[in-house]
Steps between C-alpha positions, in 0.01 A plus 500: 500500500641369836600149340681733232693697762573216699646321235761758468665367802585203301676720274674736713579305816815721574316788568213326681813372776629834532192604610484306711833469627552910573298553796691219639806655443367790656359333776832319596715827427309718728458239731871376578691790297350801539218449763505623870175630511516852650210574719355147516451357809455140470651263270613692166407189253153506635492856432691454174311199327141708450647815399722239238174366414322793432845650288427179315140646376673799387781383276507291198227658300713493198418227380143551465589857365753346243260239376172747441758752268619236335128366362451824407811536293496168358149536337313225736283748622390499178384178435370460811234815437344270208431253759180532731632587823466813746731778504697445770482111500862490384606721819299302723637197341857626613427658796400132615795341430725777662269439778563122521881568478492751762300245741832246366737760609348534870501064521868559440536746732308399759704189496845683514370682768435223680828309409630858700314433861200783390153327616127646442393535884135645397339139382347371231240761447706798569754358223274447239364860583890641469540313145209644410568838572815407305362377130239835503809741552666293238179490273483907538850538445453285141253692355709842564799288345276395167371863473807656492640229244160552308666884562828418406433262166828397465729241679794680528302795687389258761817482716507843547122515573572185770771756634187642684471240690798523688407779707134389600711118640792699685328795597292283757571336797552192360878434710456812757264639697404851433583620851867451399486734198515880474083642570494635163613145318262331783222698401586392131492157604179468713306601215652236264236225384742288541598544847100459635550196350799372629397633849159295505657192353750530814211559718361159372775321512541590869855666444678834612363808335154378467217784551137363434346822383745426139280201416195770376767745321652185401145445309426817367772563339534242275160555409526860468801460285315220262166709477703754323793286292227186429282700267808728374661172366223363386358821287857562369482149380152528315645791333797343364263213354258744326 
């Protein structure tokens, strides 16, 4: 099932640059165009590049979303129940290869980043820790996006489903601090999965707006968020192949 997905690239390779390309974009826009960081003290790109990295996670699930309605509107769901395989191997099967493209987009971003002046100064173990925290925010964030497609059924319904997105990446602290922001929309923001996150990734990396108590909220969430959407997905699935 992975091999299948992968091989999709091959066939849509427009789609698998944009991905890739966006959070560049954004990275670059915020950075030189819109950037100033209000109410970071320190360097603003080393403040920047984690919450950009963690944005990353977020977005982009529409690809995964667009590919699941798609087998089940073009009948291969249906051959694929004749064949002996679990339920949810075909989800697992894509969630892998959104997974591998995801680490592809954070190579290419790391390296942009870098290209910039940004530099990891938490070493090699606190990195590793920070991508880490990345991929299972992204991996929690997937299997919400395949529910809600599962949800959804239809292509066309998923870019307004992936419209809910928006508010969970920009709705964070991702390019401000919350001490800059009105206390109602800070309030908003501090309990955002997505800003414990970003916060313990900038913690590891050794940057501006790091706070080390994130890195457990940075856990549990995630994991909170797939205990409930993993077997959701996956039950929703096994009905749609009885």
């Amino acid at each position: 099932m992975t091999r299948r997905e992968l091989a999709r690239w091959g066939r849509q390779p427009v789609a698998v640059v944009v991905n890739l390309v966006f959070p560049v974009m954004l990275l670059l826009m915020f950075g030189y165009l819109v950037g100033g960081g209000r109410g970071v003290s320190g360097d603003y790109l080393d403040f920047l590049v984690p919450g950009m990295l963690a944005l990353t996670m977020a977005f982009g699930l529409e690809g995964t979303m667009i590919a699941v309605t798609q087998d089940m509107n073009k009948g291969v769901l249906d051959r694929f129940r004749s064949m002996p395989m679990a339920d949810g191997a075909v989800l697992v099967g894509r969630s892998a290869a959104d997974m591998l493209q995801s680490a592809l987009g954070l190579v290419v971003l790391f390296g942009v980043a870098a290209a910039l002046g940004w530099r990891a100064h938490g070493g090699p173990a606190a990195f590793l820790g920070a991508v880490g925290l990345l991929l299972l925010f992204r991996f929690a964030m997937l299997w919400i996006g395949i529910h809600l497609a599962l949800v959804a059924g239809r292509p066309e319904m998923v870019q307004a489903v992936q419209i809910l997105v928006w508010p969970v990446g920009f709705l964070s602290n991702a390019f401000a601090t919350p001490g800059s922001m009105p206390g109602w929309l800070a309030t908003v923001v501090g309990w955002n999965p997505l800003s414990h996150t970003a916060t313990a990734v900038r913690d590891l990396f050794g940057g501006p707006g790091g706070e080390p108590g994130h890195v457990g909220a940075a856990i549990a969430w995630p994991l909170a968020l797939l205990a409930v959407f993993f077997p959701l997905a996956v039950r929703r699935f096994a009905r749609l192949s009885r």
